[in-house]
N, C-alpha and C positions, 0 to 999 in steps of 0.2 A: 719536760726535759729541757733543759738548755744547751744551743749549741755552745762548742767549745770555739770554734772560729768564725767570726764575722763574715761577710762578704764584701761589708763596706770599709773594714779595715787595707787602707795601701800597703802592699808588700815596702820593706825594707831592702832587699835583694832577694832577685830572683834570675839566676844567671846557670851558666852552663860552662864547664870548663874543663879542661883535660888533667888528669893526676894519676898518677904513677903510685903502684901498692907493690910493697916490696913484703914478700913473707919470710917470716923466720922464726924455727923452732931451736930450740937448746936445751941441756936438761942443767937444771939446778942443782945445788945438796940436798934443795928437799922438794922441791917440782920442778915440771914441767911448764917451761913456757912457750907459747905460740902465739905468735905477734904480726900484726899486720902494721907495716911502716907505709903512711901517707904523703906523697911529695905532691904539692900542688906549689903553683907562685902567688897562690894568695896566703898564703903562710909563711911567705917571706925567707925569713932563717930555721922554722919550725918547723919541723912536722909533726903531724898526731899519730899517737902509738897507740892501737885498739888489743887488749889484753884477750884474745879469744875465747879465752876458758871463762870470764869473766865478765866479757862486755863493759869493761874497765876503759877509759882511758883519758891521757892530758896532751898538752901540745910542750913540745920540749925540742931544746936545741940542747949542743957542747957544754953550755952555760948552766942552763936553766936547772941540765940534770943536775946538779952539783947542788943547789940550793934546797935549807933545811929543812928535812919531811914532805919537800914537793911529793918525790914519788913515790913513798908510801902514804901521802894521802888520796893523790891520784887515782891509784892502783890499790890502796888497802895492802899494800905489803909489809908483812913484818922485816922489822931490820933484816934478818939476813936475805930475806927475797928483794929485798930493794938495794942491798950492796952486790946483788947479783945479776940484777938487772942491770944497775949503772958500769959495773964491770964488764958487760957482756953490751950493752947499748951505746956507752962512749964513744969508740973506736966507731960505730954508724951514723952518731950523730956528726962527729966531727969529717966524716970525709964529705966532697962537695959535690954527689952526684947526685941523679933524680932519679932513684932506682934501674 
């Protein structure tokens, strides 16, 4: 059997830090979403959006959502769950708090 992790490999980062999870449920025209929003400051302008039903998820600001098939490739959403998302996710990504 081979291990999967060395010992004598150096970590890369190994840190500890505080972040803020904002939850949020909605319902769609055709599902349900439940979403977990990640604020940390090592993400800068971004935060990660974990798709709960799915174990899904990308790092997205105001911006990012906008750009073409980000988040139905992310997420695996078909166009109308991902123009639903970004209609219902915008308005969160653009305001500037940390849950």
């Amino acid at each position: 059997m081979v291990a999967m992790f060395s010992e004598d490999l150096p970590y890369i980062i190994d840190r500890s830090e505080e972040a803020n999870i904002h939850f949020v449920s909605f319902k769609g025209s055709m599902d349900r979403f439940d979403l977990a929003i990640i604020y940390s400051p090592s993400f800068q302008n971004e935060k990660v959006i974990l798709d709960l039903h799915t174990n899904k998820y990308g790092t997205l600001n105001h911006q990012t959502i906008d750009e073409e098939n980000m988040v139905e490739h992310a997420f695996q959403y078909n166009p109308i769950e991902a123009d639903e998302f970004r209609k219902f996710m915008k308005p969160i990504l653009t305001e500037n708090k940390q849950a």
